[in-house]
Phi, psi and omega in degrees: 000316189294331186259346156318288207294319185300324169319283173001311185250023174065353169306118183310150201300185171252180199272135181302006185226019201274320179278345151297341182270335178298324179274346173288327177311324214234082195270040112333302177292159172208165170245139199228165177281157171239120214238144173264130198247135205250149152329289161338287185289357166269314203295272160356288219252045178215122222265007153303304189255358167254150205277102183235143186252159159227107169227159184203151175260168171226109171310154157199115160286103178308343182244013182254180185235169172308178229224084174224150181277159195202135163271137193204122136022109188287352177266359182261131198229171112160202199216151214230162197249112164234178171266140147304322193339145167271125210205094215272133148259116181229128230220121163278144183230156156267160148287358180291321204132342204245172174268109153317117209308183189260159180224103192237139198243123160232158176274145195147165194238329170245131172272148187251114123061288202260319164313327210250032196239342212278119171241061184228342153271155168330142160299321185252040155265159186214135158250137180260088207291157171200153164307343188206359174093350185239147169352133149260219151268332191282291203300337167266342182281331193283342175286297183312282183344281170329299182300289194307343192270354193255349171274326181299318210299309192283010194251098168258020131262226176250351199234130152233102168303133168231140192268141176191165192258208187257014176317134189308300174286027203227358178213012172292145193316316178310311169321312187270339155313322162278345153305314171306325198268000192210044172062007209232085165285114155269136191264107199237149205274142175304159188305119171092347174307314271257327159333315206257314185247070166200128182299316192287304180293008183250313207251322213241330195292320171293309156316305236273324184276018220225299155289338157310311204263336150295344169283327187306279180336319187271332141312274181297058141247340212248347198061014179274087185264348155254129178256118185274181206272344158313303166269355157242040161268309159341282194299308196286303192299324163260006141288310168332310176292332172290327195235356181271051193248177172324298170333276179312318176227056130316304186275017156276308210287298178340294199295323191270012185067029181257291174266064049240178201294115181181100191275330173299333152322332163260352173306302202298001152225040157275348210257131186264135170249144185248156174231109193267146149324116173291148142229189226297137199254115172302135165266130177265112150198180185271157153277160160301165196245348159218131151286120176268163157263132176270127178271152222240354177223162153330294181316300205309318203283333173313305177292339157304317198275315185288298194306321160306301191268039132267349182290312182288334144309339165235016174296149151233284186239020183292176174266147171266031171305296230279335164315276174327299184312296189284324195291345182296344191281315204263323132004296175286313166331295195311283175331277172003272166314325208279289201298334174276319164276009173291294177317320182292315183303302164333286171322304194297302196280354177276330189304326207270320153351273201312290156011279200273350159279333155328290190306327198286295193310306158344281228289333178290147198293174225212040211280118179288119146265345184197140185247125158096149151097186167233151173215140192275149206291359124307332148296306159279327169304316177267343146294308187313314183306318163317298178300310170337288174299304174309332198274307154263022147294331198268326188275329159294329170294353195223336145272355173245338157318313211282319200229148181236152180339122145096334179293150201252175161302124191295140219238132169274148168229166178318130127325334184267291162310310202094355173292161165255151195126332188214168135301196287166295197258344162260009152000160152257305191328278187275037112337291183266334145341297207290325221258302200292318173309339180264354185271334197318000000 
């Protein structure tokens, strides 16, 4: 290439030692043995083409919400009517950005029907029955399956790492036999880390609970205070879409030193800094020496209205503060109520929402489709077509049994007679029986 150009330029060849002087000239560069290599194992090393995962499950207690401050009546007790039920997500990721469709574990024995009518999920999500809503062994091998099938199409290399923590089920002989048998090495994270090295539990998991519970939360705002696996497939399905996004969790894989490669990003917030606390700065003052009160009912304000206008009946020459001080008490009394039906009306029209998405849900039959196992909401869509087509097979069958081709409707006639036109009990016939037997 250097006497191409030096040609070029009319120039003389270069010197047998012109490419060791090049590189000294230049220490950017350097010189290496060059080793033969098979494609394949160049494909493996090149972080361009190799496929790496992240999966972990996350529990939901369908009816609590997140850990938030609140105001409230200091006088208020009581324990809140919620569903507890236990509910497994379990989720897969690329470093790519992209998501592996869900795989959600519900308690139960039978799939129903009403789950799978909602036609705003994904089609290649699966839901999975269990005696308690949590994982099994049985339930991780149908997953890694469930992972693989959805994952080969997408592999560009020949191996896909997958990260994973240490859960029993994620290391049963079946698990790492299908794994070993589809190409699919797993990396399992040291004990207790997974805060720090597991992409999903640094970048994606905390949004995704974070948006479950504003929807929960928007539900009790609605007075929906039991939440059923109807609505909380409903609720999930639009945190997911909020918080499962490329961004995040690109920037899990990113915070956790896996993509790109950079282990000092999680070294560097291993070293604990303590922080002592200031402290806390007395505030000093006098109270007022009159409170007004605002008033919270009718009564208060009438009794208010009175007391202005005696206050104004013996103003002469006094200060009107306590005059200003109350009508500002009855003001606020007023605004108050005005802000609370604004709120009620609000409330009141979300109820009737809510309501009316109840019913629709209540009213649907509760139709067993399948007992045990897992199936994806394409999967359940061809069974119902199934029963469906079966169900008006049997009803074609049982209207053409009852009566055969060319046979006519069968004509009713008289018990005695036998004619047609009358009954048994308006017979003429036995009328006159009877009249002879009373002259006999």
């Amino acid at each position: 290439m250097a006497n191409c150009l030096r040609t070029d330029r009319n120039a003389s060849r270069v010197g047998p030692r012109w490419a060791e002087n090049f590189v000294k000239r230049h220490p950017e560069l350097t010189m290496a043995f060059r080793r033969q290599i098979d494609y394949q194992r160049a494909k493996c090393e090149d972080p361009n083409v190799v496929d790496i995962y992240n999966f972990d499950e996350t529990g939901f207690l369908m009816g609590m919400l997140l850990s938030a401050k609140v105001v409230t009546s200091s006088e208020r007790r009581g324990k809140p009517r919620r569903n507890r039920e236990w509910v497994t997500v379990i989720q897969g990721v690329c470093a790519t950005g992209w998501a592996v469709p869900s795989y959600v574990v519900v308690k139960g024995k039978y799939h129903l029907l009403p789950w799978y009518q909602n036609g705003q999920f994904p089609k290649d999500w699966r839901i999975h029955t269990s005696e308690n809503g949590w994982t099994t062994n049985d339930i991780g091998l149908d997953w890694i399956k469930h992972f693989n099938q959805h994952t080969t199409a997408r592999t560009k290399g020949v191996y896909r790492l997958l990260v994973l923590d240490g859960h029993e089920s994620h290391h049963s002989s079946n698990f790492e036999d299908y794994c070993q048998e589809n190409n699919i090495i797993t990396l399992c994270m040291p004990l207790h880390s997974s805060h720090f090295l597991q992409p999903l539990d640094v970048g994606c998991f905390s949004p995704l609970k974070a948006s479950y519970s504003k929807q929960i939360e928007k539900m009790m705002r609605m007075q929906i205070m039991h939440i059923t696996k109807d609505d909380f497939l409903a609720a999930f399905l639009e945190a997911f879409n909020a918080s499962m996004t490329t961004k995040n969790i690109q920037a899990g894989f990113k915070a956790t030193g896996l993509v790109l490669y950079d282990p000092e990003s999680v070294i560097s917030r291993l070293d604990p800094k303590f922080i002592t606390p200031s402290p806390p700065i007395s505030c000093s003052g006098t109270p007022n020496s009159w409170v007004t009160k605002t008033p919270q009912t009718l009564y208060d304000i009438n009794q208010q209205s009175i007391t202005i206008k005696n206050k104004i009946a013996k103003h002469q020459s006094s200060s009107p503060t306590h005059m200003y001080n109350i009508i500002d008490a009855q003001a606020r009394g007023m605004s108050k109520m005005a802000h609370e039906l604004v709120l009620l009306q609000a409330e009141l029209k979300d109820v009737r929402a809510a309501n009316e998405v109840l019913s629709k849900r209540r009213r649907a039959k509760k139709t067993r489709l399948r007992q045990g196992g897992s199936l994806s909401f394409q999967e359940a869509e061809d069974l119902v077509a199934e029963k469906e087509v079966d169900e008006q097979i049997k009803e074609e069958t049982r209207c053409g049994s009852g009566r055969t081709k060319g046979t006519e409707q069968r004509v009713r006639r008289c018990g005695i007679c036998g004619n047609t036109g009358h009954n048994m009990r308006t017979c003429q016939i036995e009328v006159v029986i009877s009249e002879e037997d009373d002259s006999e």
